[in-house]
C-alpha positions as CSV (number, residue, x, y, z in Angstrom):
1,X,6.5,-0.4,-30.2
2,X,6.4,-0.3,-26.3
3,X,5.7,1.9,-23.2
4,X,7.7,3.6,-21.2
5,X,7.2,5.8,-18.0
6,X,7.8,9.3,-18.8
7,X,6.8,11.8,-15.6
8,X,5.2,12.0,-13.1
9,X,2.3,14.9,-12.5
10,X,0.1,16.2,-9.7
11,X,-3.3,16.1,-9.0
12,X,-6.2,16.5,-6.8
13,X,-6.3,16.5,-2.8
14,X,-8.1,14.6,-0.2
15,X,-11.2,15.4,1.3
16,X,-10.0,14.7,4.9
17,X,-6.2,14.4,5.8
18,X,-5.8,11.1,7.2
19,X,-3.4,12.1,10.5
20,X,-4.7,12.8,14.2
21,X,-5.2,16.2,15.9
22,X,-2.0,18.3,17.1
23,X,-0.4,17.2,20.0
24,X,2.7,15.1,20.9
25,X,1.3,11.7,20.4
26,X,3.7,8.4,20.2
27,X,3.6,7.3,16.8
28,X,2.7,4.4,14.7
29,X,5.6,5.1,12.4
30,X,5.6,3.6,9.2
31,X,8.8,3.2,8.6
32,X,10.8,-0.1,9.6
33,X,11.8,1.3,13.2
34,X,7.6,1.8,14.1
35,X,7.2,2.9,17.7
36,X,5.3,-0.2,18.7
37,X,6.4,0.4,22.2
38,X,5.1,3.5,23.4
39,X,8.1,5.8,22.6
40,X,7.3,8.9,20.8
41,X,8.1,9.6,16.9
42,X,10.8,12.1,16.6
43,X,8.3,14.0,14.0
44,X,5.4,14.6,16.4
45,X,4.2,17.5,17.1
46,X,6.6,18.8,14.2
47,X,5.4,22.1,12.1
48,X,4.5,21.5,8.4
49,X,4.4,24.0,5.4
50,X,1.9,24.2,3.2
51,X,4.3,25.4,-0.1
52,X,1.5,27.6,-2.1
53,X,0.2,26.9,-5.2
54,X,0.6,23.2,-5.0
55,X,-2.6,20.3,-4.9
56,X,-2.0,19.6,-1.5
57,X,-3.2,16.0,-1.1
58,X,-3.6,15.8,2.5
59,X,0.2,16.9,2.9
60,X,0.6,19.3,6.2
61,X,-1.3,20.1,8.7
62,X,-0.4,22.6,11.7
63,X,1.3,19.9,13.6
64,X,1.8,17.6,11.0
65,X,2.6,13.5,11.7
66,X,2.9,10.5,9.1
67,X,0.2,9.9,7.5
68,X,0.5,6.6,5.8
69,X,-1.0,3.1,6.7
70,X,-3.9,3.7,4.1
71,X,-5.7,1.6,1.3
72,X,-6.5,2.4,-2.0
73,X,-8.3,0.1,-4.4
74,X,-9.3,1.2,-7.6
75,X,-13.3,0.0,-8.3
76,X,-15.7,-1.4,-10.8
77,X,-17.0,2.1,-11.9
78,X,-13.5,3.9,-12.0
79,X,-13.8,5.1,-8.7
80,X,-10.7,4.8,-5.8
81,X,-11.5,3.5,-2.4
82,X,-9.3,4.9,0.5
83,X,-9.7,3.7,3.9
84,X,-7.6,3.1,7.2
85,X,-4.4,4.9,7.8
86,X,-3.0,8.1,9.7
87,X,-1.2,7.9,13.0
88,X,-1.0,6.2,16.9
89,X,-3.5,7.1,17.9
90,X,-6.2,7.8,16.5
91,X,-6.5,6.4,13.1
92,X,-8.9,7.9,10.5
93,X,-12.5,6.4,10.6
94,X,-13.6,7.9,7.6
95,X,-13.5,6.1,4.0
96,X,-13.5,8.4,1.0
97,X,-13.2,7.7,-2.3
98,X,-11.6,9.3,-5.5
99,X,-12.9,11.0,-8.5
100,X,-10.2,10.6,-11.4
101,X,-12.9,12.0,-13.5
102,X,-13.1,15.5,-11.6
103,X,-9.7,15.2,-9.3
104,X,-12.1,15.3,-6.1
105,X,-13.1,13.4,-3.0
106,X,-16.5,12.3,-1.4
107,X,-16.4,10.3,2.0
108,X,-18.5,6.9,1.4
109,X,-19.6,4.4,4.8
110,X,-18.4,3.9,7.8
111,X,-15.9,0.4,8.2
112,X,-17.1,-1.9,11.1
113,X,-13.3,-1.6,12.6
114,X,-13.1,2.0,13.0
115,X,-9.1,2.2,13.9
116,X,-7.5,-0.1,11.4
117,X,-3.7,0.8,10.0
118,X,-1.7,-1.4,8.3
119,X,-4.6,-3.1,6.5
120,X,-4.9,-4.8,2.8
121,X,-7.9,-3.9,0.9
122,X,-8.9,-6.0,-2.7
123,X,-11.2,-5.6,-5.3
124,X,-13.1,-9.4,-5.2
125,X,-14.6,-10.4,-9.0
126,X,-18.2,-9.4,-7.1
127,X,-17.4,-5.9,-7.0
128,X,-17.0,-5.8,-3.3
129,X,-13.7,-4.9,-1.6
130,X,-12.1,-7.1,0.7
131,X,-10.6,-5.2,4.3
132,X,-8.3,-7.9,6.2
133,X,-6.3,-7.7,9.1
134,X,-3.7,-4.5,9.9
135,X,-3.7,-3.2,13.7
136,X,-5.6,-1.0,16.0
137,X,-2.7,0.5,17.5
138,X,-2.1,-2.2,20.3
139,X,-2.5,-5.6,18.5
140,X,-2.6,-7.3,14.9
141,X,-5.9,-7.8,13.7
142,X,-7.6,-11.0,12.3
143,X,-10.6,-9.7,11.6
144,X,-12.1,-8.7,7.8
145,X,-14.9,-7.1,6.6
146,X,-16.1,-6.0,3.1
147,X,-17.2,-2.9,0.9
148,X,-20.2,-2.6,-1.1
149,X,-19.6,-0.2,-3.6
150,X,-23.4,-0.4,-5.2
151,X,-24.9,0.5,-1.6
152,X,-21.9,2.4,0.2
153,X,-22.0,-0.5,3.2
154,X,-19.7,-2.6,5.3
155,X,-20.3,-5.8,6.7
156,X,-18.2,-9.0,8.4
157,X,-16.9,-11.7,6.4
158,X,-14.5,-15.1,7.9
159,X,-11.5,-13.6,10.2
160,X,-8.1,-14.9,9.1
161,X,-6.5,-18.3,10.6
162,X,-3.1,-15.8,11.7
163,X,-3.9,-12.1,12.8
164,X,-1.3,-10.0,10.7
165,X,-0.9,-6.4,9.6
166,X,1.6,-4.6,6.7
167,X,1.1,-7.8,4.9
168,X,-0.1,-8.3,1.1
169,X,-3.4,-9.3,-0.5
170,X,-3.9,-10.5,-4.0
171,X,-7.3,-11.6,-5.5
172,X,-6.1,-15.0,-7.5
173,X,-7.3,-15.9,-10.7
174,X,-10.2,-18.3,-9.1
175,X,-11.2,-15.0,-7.4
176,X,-9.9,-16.1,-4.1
177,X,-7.2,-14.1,-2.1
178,X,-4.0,-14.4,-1.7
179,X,-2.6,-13.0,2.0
180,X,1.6,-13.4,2.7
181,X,3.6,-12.0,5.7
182,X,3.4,-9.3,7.5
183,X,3.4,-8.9,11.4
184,X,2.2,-12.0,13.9
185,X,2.8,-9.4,16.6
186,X,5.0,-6.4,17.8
187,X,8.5,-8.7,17.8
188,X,7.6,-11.3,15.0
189,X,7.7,-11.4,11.1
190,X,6.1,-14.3,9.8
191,X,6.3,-16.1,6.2
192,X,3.4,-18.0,6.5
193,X,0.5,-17.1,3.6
194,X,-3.2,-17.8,3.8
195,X,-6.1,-17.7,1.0
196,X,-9.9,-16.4,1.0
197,X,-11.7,-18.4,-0.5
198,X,-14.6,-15.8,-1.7
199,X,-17.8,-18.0,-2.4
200,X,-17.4,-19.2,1.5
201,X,-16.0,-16.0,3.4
202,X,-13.5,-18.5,4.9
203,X,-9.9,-18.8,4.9
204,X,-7.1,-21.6,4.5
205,X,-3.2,-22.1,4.9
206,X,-1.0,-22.3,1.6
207,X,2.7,-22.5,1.2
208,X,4.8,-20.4,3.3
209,X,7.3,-17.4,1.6
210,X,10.7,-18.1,1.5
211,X,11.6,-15.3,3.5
212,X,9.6,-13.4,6.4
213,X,8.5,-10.2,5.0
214,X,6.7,-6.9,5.8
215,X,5.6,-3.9,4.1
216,X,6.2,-6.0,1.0
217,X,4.2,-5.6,-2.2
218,X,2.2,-8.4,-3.8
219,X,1.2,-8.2,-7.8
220,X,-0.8,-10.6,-9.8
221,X,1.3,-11.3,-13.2
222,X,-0.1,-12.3,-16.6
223,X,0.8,-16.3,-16.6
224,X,-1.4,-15.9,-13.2
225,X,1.6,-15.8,-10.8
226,X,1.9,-13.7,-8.0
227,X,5.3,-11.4,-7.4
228,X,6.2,-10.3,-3.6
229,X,8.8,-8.1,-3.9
230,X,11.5,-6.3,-1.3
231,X,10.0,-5.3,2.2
232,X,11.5,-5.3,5.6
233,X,13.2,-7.7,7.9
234,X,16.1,-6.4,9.7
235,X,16.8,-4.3,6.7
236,X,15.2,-3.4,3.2
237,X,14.9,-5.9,1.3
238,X,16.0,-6.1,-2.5
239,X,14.6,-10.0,-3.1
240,X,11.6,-10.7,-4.9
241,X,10.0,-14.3,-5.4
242,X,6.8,-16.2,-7.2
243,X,3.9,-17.8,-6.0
244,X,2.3,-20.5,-7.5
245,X,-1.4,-20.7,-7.4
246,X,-1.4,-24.2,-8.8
247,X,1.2,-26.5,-6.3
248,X,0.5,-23.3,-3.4
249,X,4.9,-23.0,-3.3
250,X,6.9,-20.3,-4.2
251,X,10.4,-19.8,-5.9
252,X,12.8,-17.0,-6.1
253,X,13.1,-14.5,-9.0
254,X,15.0,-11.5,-10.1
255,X,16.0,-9.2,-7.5
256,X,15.6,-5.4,-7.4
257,X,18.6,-2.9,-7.9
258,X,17.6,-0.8,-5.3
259,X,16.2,-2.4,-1.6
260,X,12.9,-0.7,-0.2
261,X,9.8,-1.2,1.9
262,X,7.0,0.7,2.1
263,X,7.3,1.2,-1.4
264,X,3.8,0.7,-3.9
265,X,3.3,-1.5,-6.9
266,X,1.2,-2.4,-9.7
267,X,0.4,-3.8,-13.2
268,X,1.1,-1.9,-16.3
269,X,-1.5,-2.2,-19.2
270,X,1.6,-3.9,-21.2
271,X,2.4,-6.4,-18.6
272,X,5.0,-5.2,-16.3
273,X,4.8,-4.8,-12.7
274,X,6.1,-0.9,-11.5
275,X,7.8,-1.0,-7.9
276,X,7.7,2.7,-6.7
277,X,9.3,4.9,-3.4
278,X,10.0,3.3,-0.3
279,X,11.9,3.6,2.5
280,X,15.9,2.2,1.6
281,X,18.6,1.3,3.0
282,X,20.1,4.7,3.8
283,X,17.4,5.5,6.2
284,X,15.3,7.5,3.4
285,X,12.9,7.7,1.4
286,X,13.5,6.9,-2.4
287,X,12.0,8.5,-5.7
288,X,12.9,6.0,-7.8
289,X,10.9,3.0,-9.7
290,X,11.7,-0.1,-11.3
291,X,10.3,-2.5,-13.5
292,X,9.6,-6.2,-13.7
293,X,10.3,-8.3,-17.0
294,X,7.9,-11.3,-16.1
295,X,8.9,-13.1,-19.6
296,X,12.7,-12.9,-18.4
297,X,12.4,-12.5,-14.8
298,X,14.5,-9.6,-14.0
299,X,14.0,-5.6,-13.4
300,X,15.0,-2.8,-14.9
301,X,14.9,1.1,-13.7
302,X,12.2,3.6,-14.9
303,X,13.9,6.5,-16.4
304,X,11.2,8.4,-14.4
305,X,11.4,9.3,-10.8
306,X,8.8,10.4,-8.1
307,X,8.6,14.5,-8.1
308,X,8.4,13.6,-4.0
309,X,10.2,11.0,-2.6
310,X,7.7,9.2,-0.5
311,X,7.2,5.9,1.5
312,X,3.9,4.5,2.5
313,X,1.7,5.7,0.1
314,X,-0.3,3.9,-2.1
315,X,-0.2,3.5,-6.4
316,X,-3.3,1.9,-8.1
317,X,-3.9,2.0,-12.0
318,X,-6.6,3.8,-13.5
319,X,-8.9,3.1,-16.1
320,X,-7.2,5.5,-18.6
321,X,-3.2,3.8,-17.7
322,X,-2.5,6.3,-15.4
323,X,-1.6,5.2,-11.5
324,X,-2.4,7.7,-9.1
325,X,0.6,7.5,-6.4
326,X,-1.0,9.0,-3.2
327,X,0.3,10.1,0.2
328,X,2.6,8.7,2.1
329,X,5.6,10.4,4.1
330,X,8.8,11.4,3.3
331,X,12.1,11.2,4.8
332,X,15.4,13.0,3.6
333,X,18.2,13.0,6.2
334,X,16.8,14.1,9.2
335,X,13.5,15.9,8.0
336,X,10.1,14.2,8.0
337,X,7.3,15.7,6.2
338,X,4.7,15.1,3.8
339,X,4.6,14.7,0.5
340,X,3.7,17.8,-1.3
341,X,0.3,16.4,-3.4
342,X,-0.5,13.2,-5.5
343,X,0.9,12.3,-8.4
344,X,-0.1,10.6,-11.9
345,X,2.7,8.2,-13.2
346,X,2.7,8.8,-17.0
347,X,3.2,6.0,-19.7
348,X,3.4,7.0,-23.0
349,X,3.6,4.5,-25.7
350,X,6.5,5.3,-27.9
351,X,7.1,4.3,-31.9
C-alpha cells in the first residue's frame, strides 16, 4: 500500500492581492534575473485577464505585476499564515491568514517590518511563527520578529549574525532553526547557515552548504535531517544535499531530474519530501513535481503536474494531507502573468 499524487484542484482566493497599485514601477522580480538595480521588469504595467469562472487567488489585477516573495506557514489550529511578498515597491503590509475549513481569508496583525519580501517564516514548537530576514527593496534584512497566533501580535526577537533574504528556514528537532543561503547582498550568494536557538531569541553559526544557494527549498526529513534542494546560482540548480543536526556538516544526496528555483516543497504524511514549479532552465516556469526517497536517497517524478505552471509561490501541508500550492507567477515564453487560482495537491493512497 502507498500514496501517490494524483491531481491537482482549485480553491479559494485571497483576501487582498499581494502586488502594488498600477503604474510602471521597476520590479523586484522573482525570478533569477531580479531587477536589483533599478531597471524596470519587462511585465510592468502589463494588462492581466481575469478568465471567468475561475477561484481567482489573487491572480490579475488591472495592471498586473509578480506577485510572489510571500510566506505561508501552516499553524497550530489548522489555520495558514501569509505574510510579506508582492512587488518593488511597495510590498504588501498586510498578513492574512487561510481558512481550509471554509476556502476564505481574514487579515490578522500588522508585522513590525512592514515591506519585507523574500522572507522565511516557521512554525516554532511554542506555536508562534518565526519572520527572519528577506529585503525591503534596497537591502537584505537581518532583522526577525515573531507571530502570535493566540493574540494576533508581532513582536522582535535576536537579528541574525548575516542579513540574508530568499534563503531557507527549518525548525530542527531541538525546536531551534535552521537558516542556509540566500543573498548577503545585491551581487553575493552566500553558503554560510546559521541556527535560532528558540529558548534565547539568539542566533549562532553552523556548518556552511556545499554550494552557495538561493531561492532553495529546505525540508526536515524523518531520521531528523534536513534536505536543501535545487535553487539558483548562475543557473537552476538540480543538486540537492543533507544537513546534519548532530556534527552541524552537510553531504550531498540525490539530485533532481529537472533544475528549478523558486520552486516549493514539503513533507508528505508517508515520508517523502514533494519539490513543486519553479523557474528552470529554459527561462520558464515548470508544472512539474518530484519526489524524494529519504530511505534510498534519490527522486522520482510525480505522475501529477501543476494545472498552472508557477514559480514563487508557496506549498504547505494541511491537516487533512492536502498542500495548498498558492500564488506565485508564471512564465511561458515571453508572457508573464499570474497564475490562474490556488491549488490542492491530491494524494490518494492506493491498494
Amino acid at each position: 500500500m502507498c500514496c501517490r499524487p494524483t491531481r491537482f484542484v482549485p480553491t479559494g482566493r485571497l483576501k487582498t492581492p499581494r502586488d502594488s497599485q498600477a503604474g510602471n514601477h521597476s520590479c523586484r522580480w522573482p525570478g533569477p534575473d531580479r531587477r536589483r538595480d533599478g531597471s524596470t521588469s519587462p511585465y510592468a504595467g502589463q494588462r492581466g485577464i481575469v478568465r471567468s469562472g475561475e477561484p481567482d487567488l489573487e491572480l490579475y489585477r488591472q495592471y498586473g505585476q509578480p506577485t510572489a516573495g510571500h510566506t505561508a506557514t501552516l499553524l497550530s489550529n489548522g489555520m495558514v499564515l501569509v505574510t510579506g511578498g508582492g512587488t518593488y515597491p511597495p510590498f504588501a503590509t498586510a498578513a492574512e491568514l487561510y481558512d481550509p475549513a471554509t476556502g476564505t481569508w481574514m487579515i490578522t496583525g500588522s508585522p513590525i517590518a512592514p515591506h519585507r519580501v523574500d522572507a522565511t517564516a516557521t512554525l516554532l514548537p511554542n506555536g508562534k511563527v518565526l519572520v527572519a530576514g528577506g529585503s525591503d527593496g534596497n537591502d537584505e534584512l537581518s532583522s526577525a520578529e515573531l507571530y502570535d497566533p493566540s493574540t494576533a501580535t508581532w513582536s522582535a526577537t535576536g537579528d541574525m549574525t548575516t542579513p540574508r533574504s530568499v534563503h531557507s528556514a527549518t525548525v530542527l528537532p531541538d525546536g531551534d532553526v535552521l537558516v542556509a543561503g540566500g543573498f548577503v547582498d545585491s551581487l553575493t550568494i552566500t553558503a554560510t547557515a546559521e541556527i535560532y536557538h528558540t529558548a534565547t531569541g539568539q542566533w549562532t553559526a553552523t556548518g556552511s552548504l556545499t554550494d552557495a544557494r538561493y531561492s532553495h527549498t529546505a525540508t526536515l526529513l524523518p531520521n531528523s535531517t534536513v534536505l536543501v534542494a535545487c535553487g539558483y546560482n548562475g543557473g537552476a540548480l538540480a543538486s540537492a544535499e543533507l544537513y546534519d543536526p548532530a556534527s552541524g556538516t552537510w553531504t550531498a544526496t540525490g539530485s533532481l531530474a529537472e533544475a528549478r528555483s523558486l520552486h516549493a516543497a514539503t513533507l508528505l504524511a508517508n515520508g517523502q519530501a514533494l519539490a513543486v514549479g519553479g523557474f528552470g532552465t529554459e527561462g520558464v516556469s515548470l508544472a512539474s513535481a518530484e519526489l524524494y526517497q529519504p530511505v534510498i536517497g534519490t527522486w522520482i517524478t510525480s505522475p501529477a503536474q501543476l494545472r498552472n505552471a508557477r514559480h514563487g509561490h508557496s506549498a504547505v501541508q494541511l491537516l487533512d494531507g492536502r498542500v495548498l500550492i498558492a500564488a506565485g507567477f508564471e512564465i511561458i515564453g515571453d508572457t508573464g502573468t499570474h497564475p490562474a487560482g490556488a491549488e490542492d495537491f491530491v494524494t490518494r493512497r492506493v491498494r
